[in-house]
BALOBA-1460 file (C-alpha; in Angstrom, 3 decimals):
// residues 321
<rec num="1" residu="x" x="-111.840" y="-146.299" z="64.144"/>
<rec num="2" residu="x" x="-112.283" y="-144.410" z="67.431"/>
<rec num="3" residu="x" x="-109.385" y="-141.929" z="68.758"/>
<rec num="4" residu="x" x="-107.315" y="-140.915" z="65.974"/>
<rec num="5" residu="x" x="-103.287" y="-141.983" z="66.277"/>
<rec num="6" residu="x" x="-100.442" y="-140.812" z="64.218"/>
<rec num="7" residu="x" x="-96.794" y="-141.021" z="63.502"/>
<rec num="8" residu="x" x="-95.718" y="-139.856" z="66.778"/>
<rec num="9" residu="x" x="-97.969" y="-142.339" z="68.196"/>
<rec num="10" residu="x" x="-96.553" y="-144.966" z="70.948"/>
<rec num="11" residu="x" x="-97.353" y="-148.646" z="71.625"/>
<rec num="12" residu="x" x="-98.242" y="-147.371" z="75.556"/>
<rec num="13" residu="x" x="-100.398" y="-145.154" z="74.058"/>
<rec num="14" residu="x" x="-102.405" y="-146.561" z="71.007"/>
<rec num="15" residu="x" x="-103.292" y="-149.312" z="74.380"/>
<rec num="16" residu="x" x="-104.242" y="-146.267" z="76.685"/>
<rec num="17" residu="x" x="-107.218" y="-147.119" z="79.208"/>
<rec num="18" residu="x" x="-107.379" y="-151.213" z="77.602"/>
<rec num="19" residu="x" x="-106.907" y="-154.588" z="79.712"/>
<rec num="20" residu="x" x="-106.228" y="-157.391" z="77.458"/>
<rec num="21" residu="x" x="-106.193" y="-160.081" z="80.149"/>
<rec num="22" residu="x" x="-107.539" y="-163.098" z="78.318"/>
<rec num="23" residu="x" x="-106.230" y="-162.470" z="75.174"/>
<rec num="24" residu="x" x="-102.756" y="-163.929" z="73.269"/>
<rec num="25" residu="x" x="-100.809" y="-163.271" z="70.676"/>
<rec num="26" residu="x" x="-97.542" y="-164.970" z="69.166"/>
<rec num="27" residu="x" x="-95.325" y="-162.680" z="67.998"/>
<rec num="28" residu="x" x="-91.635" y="-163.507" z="66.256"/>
<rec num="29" residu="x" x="-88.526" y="-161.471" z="66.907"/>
<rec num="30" residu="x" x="-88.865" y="-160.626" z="70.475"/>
<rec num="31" residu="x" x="-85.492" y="-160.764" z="71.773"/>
<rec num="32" residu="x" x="-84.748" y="-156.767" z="70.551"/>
<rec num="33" residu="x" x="-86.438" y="-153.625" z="68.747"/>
<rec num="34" residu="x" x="-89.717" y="-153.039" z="67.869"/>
<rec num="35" residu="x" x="-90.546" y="-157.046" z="68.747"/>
<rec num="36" residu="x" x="-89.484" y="-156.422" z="72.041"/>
<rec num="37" residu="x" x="-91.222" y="-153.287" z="72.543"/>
<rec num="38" residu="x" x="-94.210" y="-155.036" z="70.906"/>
<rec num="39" residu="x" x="-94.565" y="-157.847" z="73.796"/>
<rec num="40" residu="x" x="-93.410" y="-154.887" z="76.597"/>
<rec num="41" residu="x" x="-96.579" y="-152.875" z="75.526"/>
<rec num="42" residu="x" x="-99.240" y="-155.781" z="75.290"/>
<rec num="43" residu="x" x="-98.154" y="-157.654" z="78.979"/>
<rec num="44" residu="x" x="-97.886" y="-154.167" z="79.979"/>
<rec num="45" residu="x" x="-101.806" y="-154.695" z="79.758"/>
<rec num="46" residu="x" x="-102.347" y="-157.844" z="80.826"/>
<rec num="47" residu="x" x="-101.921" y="-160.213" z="77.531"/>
<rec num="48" residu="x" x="-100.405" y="-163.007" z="77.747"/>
<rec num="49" residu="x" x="-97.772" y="-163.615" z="74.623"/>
<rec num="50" residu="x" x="-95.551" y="-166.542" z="73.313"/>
<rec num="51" residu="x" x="-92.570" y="-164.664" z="71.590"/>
<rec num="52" residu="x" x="-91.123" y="-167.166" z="68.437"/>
<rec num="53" residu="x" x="-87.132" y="-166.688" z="68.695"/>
<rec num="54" residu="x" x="-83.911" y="-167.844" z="67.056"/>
<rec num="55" residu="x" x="-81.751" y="-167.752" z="70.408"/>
<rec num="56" residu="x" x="-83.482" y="-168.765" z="73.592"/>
<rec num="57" residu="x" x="-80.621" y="-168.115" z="75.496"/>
<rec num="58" residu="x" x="-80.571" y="-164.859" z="74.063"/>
<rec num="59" residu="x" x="-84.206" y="-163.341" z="74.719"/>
<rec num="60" residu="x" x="-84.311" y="-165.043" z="78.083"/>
<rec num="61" residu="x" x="-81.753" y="-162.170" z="79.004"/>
<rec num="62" residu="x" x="-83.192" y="-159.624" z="76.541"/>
<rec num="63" residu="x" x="-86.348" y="-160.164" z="77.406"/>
<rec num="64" residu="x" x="-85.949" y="-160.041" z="81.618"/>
<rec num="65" residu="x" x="-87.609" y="-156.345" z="81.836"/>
<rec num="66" residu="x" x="-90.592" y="-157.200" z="79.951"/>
<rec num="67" residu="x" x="-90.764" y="-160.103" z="82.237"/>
<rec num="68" residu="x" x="-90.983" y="-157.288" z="84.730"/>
<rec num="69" residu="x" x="-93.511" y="-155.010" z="83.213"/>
<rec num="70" residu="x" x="-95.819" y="-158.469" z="83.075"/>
<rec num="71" residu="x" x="-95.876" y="-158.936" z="86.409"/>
<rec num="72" residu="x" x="-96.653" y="-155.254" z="87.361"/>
<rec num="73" residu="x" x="-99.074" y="-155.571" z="84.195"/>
<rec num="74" residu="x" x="-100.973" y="-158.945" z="84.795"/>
<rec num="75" residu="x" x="-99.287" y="-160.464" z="81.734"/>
<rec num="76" residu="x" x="-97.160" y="-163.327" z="80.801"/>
<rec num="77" residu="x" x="-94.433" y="-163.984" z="78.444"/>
<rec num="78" residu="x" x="-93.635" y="-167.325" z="77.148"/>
<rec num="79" residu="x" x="-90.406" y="-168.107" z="74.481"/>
<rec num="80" residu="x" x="-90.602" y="-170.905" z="72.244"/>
<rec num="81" residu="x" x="-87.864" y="-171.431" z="70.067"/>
<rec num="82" residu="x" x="-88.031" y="-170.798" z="66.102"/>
<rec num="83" residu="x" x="-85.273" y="-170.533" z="63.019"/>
<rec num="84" residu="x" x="-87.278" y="-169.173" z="60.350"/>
<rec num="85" residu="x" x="-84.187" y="-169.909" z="58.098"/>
<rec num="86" residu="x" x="-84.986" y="-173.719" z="58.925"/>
<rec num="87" residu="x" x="-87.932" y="-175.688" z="57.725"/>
<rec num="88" residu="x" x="-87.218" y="-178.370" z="60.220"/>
<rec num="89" residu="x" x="-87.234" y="-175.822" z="63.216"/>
<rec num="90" residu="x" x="-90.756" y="-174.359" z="61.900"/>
<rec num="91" residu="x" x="-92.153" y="-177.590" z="61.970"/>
<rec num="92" residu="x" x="-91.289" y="-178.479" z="66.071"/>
<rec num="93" residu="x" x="-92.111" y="-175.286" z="66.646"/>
<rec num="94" residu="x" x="-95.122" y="-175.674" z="64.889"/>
<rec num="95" residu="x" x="-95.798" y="-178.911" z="66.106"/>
<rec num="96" residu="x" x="-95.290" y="-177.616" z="69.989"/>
<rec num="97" residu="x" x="-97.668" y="-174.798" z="69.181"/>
<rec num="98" residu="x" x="-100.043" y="-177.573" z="67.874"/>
<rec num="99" residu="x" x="-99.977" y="-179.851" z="70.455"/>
<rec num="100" residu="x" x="-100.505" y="-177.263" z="73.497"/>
<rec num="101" residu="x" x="-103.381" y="-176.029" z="71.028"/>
<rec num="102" residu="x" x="-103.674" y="-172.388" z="72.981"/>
<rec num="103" residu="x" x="-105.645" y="-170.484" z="70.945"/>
<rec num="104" residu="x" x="-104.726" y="-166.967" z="69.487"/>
<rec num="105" residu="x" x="-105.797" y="-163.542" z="69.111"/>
<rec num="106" residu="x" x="-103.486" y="-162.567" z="66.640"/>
<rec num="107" residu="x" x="-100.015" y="-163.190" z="65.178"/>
<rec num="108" residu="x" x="-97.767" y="-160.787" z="64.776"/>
<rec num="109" residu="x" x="-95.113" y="-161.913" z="62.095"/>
<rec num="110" residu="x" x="-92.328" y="-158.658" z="63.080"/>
<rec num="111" residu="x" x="-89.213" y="-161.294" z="62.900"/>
<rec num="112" residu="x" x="-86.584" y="-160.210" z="60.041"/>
<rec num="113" residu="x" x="-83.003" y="-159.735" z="58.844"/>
<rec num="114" residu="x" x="-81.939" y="-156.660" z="56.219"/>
<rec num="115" residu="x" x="-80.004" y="-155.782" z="53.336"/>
<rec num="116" residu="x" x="-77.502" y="-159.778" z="54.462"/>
<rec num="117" residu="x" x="-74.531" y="-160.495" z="52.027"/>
<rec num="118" residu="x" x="-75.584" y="-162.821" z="49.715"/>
<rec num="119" residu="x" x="-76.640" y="-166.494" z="51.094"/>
<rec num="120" residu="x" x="-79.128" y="-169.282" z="51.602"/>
<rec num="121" residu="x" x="-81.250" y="-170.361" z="54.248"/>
<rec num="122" residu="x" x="-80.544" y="-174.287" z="55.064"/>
<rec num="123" residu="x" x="-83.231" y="-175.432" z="52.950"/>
<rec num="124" residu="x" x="-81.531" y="-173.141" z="49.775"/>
<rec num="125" residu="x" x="-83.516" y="-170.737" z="49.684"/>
<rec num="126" residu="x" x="-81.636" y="-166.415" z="49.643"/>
<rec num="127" residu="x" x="-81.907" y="-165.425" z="52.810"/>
<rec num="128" residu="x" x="-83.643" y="-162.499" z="52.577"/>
<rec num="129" residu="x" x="-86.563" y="-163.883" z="50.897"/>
<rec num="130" residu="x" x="-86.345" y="-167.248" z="53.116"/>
<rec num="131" residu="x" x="-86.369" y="-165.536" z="56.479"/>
<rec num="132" residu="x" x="-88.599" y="-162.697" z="55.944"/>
<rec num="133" residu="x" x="-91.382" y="-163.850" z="54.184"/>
<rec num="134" residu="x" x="-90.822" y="-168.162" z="53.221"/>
<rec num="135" residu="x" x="-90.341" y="-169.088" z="57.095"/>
<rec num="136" residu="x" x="-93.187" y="-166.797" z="58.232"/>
<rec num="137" residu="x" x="-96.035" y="-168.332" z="55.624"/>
<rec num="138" residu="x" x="-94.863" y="-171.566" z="56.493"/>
<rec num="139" residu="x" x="-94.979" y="-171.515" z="59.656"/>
<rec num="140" residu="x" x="-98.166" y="-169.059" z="59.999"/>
<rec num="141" residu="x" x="-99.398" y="-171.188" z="57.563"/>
<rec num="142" residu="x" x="-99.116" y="-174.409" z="59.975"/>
<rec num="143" residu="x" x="-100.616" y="-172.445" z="63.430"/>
<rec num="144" residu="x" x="-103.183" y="-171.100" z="61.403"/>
<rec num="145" residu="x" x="-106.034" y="-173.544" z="63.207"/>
<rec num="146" residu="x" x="-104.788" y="-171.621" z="66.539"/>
<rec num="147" residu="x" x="-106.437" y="-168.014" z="65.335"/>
<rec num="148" residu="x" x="-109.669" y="-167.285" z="66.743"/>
<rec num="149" residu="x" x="-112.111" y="-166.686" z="64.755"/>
<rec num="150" residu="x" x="-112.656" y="-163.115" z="64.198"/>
<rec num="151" residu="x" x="-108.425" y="-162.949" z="64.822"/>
<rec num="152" residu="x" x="-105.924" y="-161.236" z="63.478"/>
<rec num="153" residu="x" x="-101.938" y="-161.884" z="61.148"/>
<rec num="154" residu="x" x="-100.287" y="-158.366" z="61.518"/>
<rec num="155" residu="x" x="-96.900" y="-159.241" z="59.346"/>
<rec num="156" residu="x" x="-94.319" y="-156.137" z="58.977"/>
<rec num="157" residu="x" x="-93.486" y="-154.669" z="56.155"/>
<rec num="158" residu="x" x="-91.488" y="-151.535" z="54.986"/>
<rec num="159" residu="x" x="-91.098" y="-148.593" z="53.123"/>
<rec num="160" residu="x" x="-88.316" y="-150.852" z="50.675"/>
<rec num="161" residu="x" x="-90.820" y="-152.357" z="49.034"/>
<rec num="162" residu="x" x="-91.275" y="-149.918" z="46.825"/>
<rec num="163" residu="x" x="-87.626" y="-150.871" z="45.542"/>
<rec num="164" residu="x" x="-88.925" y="-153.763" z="43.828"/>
<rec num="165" residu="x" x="-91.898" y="-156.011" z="43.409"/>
<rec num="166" residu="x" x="-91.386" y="-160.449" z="43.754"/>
<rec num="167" residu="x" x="-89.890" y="-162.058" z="40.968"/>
<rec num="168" residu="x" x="-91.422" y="-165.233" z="40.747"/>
<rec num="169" residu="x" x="-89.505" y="-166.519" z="38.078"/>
<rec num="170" residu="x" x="-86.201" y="-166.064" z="39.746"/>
<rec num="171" residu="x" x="-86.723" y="-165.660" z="43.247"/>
<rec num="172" residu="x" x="-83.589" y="-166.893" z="44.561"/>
<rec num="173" residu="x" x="-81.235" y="-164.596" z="42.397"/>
<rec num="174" residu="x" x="-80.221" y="-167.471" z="40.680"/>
<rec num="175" residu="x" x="-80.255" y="-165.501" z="37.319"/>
<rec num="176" residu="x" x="-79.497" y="-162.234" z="37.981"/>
<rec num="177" residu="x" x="-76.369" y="-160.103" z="39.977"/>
<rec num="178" residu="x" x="-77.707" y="-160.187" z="43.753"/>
<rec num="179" residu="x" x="-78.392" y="-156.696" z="45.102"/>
<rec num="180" residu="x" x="-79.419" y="-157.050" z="49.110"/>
<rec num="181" residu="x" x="-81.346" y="-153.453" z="49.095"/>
<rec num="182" residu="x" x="-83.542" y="-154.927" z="46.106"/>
<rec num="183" residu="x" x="-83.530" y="-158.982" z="47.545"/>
<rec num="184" residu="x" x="-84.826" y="-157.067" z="51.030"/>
<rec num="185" residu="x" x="-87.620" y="-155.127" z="48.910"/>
<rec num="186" residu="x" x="-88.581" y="-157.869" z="47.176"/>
<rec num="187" residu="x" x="-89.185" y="-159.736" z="50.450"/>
<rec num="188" residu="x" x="-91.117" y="-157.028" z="52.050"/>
<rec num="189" residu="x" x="-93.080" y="-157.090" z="48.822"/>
<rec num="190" residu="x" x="-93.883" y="-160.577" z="49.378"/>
<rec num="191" residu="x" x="-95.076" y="-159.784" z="52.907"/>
<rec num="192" residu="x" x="-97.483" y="-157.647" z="51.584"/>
<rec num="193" residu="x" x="-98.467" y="-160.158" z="49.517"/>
<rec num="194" residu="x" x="-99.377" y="-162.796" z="51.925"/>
<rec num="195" residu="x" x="-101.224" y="-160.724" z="54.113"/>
<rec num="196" residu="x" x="-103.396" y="-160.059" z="50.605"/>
<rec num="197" residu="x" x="-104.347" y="-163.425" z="50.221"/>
<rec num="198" residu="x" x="-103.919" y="-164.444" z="53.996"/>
<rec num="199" residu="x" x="-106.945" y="-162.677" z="53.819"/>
<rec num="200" residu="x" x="-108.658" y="-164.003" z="51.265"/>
<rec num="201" residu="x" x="-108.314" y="-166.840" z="52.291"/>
<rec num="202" residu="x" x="-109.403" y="-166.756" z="55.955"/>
<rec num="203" residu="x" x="-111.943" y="-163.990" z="56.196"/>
<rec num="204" residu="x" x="-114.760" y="-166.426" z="55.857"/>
<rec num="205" residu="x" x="-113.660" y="-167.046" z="59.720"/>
<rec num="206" residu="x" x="-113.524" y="-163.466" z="60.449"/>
<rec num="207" residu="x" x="-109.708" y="-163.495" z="60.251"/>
<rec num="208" residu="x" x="-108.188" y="-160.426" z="58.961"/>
<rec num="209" residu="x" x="-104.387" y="-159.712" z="57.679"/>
<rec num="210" residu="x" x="-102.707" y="-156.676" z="57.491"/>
<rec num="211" residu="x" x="-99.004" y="-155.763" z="56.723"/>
<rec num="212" residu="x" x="-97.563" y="-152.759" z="58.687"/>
<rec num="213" residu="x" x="-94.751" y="-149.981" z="57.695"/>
<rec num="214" residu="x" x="-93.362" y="-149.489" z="61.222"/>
<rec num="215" residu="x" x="-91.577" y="-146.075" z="60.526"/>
<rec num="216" residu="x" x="-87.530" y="-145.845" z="60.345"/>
<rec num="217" residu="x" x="-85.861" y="-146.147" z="63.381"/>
<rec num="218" residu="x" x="-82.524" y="-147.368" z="64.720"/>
<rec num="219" residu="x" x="-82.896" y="-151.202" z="65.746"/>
<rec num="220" residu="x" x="-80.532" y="-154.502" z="65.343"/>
<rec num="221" residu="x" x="-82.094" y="-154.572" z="61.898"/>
<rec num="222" residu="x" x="-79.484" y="-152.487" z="60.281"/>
<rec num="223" residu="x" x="-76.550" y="-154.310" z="61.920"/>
<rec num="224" residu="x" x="-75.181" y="-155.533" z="57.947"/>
<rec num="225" residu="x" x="-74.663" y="-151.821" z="57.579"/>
<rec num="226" residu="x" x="-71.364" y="-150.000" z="58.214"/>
<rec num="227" residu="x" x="-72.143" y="-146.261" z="59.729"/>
<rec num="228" residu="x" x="-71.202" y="-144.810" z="56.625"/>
<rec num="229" residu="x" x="-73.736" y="-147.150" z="54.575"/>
<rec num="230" residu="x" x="-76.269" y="-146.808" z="57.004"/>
<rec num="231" residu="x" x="-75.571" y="-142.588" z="56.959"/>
<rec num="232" residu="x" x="-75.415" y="-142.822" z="52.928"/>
<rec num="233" residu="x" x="-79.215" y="-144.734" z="52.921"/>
<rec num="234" residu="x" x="-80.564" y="-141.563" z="55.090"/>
<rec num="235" residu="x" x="-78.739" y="-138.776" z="53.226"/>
<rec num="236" residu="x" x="-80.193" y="-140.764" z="49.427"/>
<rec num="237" residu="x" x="-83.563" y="-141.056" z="50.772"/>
<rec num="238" residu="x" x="-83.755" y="-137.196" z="52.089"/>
<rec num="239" residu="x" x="-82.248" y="-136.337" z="48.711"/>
<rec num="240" residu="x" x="-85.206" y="-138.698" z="46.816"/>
<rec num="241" residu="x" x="-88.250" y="-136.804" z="49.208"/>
<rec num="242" residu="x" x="-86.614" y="-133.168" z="48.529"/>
<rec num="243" residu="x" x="-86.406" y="-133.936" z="44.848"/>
<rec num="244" residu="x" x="-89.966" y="-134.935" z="44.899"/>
<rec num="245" residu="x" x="-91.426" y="-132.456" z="47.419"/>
<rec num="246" residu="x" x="-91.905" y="-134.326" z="50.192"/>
<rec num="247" residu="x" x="-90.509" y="-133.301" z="53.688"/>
<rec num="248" residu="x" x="-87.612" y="-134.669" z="55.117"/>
<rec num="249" residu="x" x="-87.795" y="-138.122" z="56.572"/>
<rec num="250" residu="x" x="-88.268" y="-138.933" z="60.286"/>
<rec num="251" residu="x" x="-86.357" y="-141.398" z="62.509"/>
<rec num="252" residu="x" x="-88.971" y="-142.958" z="64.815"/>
<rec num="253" residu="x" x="-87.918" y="-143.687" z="68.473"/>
<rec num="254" residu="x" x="-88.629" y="-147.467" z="68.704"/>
<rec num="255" residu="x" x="-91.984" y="-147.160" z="71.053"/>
<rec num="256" residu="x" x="-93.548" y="-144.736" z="68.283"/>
<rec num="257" residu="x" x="-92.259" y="-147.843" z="65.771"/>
<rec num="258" residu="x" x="-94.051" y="-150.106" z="67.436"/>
<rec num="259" residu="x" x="-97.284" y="-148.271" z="67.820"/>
<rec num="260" residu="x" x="-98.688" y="-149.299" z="64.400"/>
<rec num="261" residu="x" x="-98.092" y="-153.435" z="65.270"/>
<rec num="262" residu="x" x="-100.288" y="-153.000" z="68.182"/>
<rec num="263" residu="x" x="-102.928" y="-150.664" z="66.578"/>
<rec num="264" residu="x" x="-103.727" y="-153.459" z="63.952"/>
<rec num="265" residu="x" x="-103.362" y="-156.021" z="65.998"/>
<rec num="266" residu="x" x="-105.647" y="-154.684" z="69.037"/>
<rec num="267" residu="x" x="-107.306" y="-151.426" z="68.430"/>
<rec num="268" residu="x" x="-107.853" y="-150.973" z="64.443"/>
<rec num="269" residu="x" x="-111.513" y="-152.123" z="63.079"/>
<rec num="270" residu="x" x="-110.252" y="-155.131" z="61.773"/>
<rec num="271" residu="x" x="-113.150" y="-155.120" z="58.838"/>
<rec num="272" residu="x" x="-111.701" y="-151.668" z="58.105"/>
<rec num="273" residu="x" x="-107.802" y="-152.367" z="57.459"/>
<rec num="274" residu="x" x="-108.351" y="-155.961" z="56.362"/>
<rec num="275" residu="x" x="-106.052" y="-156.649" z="53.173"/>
<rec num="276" residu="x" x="-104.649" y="-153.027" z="53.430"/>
<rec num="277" residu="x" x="-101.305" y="-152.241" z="54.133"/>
<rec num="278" residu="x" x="-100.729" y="-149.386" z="57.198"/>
<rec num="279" residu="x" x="-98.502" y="-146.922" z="58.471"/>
<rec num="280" residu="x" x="-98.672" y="-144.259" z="60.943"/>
<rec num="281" residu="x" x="-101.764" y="-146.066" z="62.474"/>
<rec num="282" residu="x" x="-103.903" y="-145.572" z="59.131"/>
<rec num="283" residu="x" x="-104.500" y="-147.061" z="55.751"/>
<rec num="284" residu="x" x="-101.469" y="-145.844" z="53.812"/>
<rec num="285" residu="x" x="-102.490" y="-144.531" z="50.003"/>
<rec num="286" residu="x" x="-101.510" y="-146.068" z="47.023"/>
<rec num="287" residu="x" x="-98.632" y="-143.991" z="45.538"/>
<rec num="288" residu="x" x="-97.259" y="-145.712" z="42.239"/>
<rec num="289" residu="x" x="-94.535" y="-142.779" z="41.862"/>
<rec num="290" residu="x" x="-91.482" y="-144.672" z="40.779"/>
<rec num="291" residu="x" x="-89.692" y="-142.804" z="43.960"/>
<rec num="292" residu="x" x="-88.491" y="-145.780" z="46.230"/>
<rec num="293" residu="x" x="-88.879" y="-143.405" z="49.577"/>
<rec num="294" residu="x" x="-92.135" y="-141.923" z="48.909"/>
<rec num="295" residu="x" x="-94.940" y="-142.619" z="51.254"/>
<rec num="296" residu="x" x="-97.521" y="-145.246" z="50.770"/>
<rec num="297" residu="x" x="-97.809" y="-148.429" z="49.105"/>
<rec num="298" residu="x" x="-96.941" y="-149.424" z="45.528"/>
<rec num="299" residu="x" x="-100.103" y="-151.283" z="43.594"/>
<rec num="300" residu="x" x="-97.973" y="-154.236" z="43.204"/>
<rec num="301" residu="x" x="-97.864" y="-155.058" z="46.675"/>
<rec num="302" residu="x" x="-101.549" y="-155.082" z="47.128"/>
<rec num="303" residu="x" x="-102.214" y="-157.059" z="43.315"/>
<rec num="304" residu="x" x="-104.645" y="-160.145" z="44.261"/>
<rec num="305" residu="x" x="-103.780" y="-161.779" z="41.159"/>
<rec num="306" residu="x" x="-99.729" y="-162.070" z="42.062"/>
<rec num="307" residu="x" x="-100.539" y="-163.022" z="45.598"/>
<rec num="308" residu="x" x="-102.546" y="-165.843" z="44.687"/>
<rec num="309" residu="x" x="-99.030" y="-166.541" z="42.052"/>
<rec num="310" residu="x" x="-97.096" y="-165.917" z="44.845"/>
<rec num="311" residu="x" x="-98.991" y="-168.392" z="47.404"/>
<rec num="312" residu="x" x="-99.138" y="-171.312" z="44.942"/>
<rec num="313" residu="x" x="-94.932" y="-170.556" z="44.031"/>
<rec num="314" residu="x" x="-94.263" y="-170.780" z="47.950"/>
<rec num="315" residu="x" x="-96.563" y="-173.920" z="48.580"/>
<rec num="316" residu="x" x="-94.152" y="-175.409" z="45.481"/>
<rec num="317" residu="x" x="-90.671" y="-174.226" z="47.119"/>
<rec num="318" residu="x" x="-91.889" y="-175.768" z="50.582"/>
<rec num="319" residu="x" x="-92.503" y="-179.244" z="49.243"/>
<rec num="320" residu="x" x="-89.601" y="-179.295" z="46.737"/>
<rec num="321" residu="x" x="-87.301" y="-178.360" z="50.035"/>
């Protein structure tokens, strides 16, 4: 896969020495963090990209610099408006997407919310599970005639899926006490799981999906978090890696957390990392140690039979909606 890139790895430089003039990507959750780093490094090289967000008014002002760094860069941004807590809105923007029919290099599927009090998404569905993964397959799902042949889905993941795999039967916590660490694994998980049979199912056209651990670092993401919460998660997941050997973990600053997005999406063999799920700009291992904040990727998360379960049980909450 050509020059080797690591954990310390940034966006700028993963794209070192590449023009991308010509090509475009959609990416969601632009307006802050690593989405917004994301778009900064690819018009930084001349792509052109339409960022999917929840507040236009928002990213217009969030996004101004990047704006900047397209002009200097020979890029362009573009915002189209998206709730991916709303069926409805996934559909205009869908439809929008549609009817301008520009084609696309890749998607990038980076939009998300973490560890939310317990709630539902206007079509009913928990929030965690709707946002994260439900409005990204549906709407991915819709714009999936825009991909190129021989394109790309990049959708990110995390390290919290090893909390806990999908629960098909009772996705929406209807049975069970609602924890939001465990409903945010269990979305991650189903990321993973879509990009599985994403695939599968599109490879015949060359397409390949991937999902992506980005790396820790301090973003918008952990804004349901008090300080003291959000120090208690770091000080219980160094104690977890010291108990099992493993060195201490390592806040990423947020250009080295975007570096792995843009490696998959632009620079990666895509017949290489196809199906896999990456971090640090490489095929993470499969590590089944019950240890929630071990590296790698549980075998759950990768299981072709549950994604295909998964698939069909999302195609069934969409139409029942």
């Amino acid at each position: 896969m050509n020059k080797k890139f690591g954990a310390k790895s940034t966006a700028d430089e993963v794209l070192s020495g590449l023009d991308l003039k010509g090509k475009r990507f959609l990416i969601t959750g632009v307006s802050s963090g690593i989405g917004l780093e994301t778009v900064r490094a690819l018009v930084s090289h001349g792509a052109s990209v339409i960022g999917a967000v929840r507040e236009l008014a928002k990213a217009r002002s969030t996004t101004a610099p990047v704006r900047d760094a397209a002009r200097r860069g020979g890029g362009k941004l573009e915002l189209i408006e998206v709730d991916l807590g709303s069926l409805q809105s996934i559909g205009t923007c869908a439809d929008q997407l549609l009817a301008d029919g520009l084609q696309l290099d890749a998607i990038i599927a980076n939009a998300g919310v973490m560890a939310t009090p317990f709630g539902h998404t206007v079509d009913g569905f928990e929030t965690q599970f709707g946002v994260n993964y439900l409005g990204h397959f549906a709407l991915i799902n819709r714009i999936e005639p825009l991909l190129v042949d021989n394109g790309r889905l990049v959708v990110l993941s995390s390290q919290a899926h090893r909390v806990a795999d999908v629960d098909l039967d009772d996705p929406g916590f209807e049975r069970q006490a609602y924890e939001p660490f465990v409903a945010y694994g269990r979305s991650k998980t189903a990321t993973n799981l879509f990009a599985v049979e994403f695939d599968r199912r599109h490879r015949h056209r060359g397409i390949r999906a991937v999902s992506v651990m980005p790396g820790n670092s301090f973003t918008d993401l952990a804004r349901h978090f008090t300080q003291e919460q959000l120090q208690g998660l770091f000080d219980r997941v160094g104690k977890a890696r010291a108990e099992a050997g493993l060195p201490p973990p390592e806040l990423k600053e947020i250009p080295q957390a975007a570096a792995t997005s843009v490696w998959a999406a632009v620079v990666a063999d895509k017949d290489d990392i196809g199906g896999h799920y990456l971090e640090d700009c490489a095929i993470a291992a499969i590590n089944d140690t019950p240890n929630p904040f071990a590296d790698g990727v549980r075998s759950y998360a990768l299981d072709a039979d549950k994604a295909k379960q998964l698939w069909v049980k999302s195609e069934a909450l969409i139409r029942a909606a």
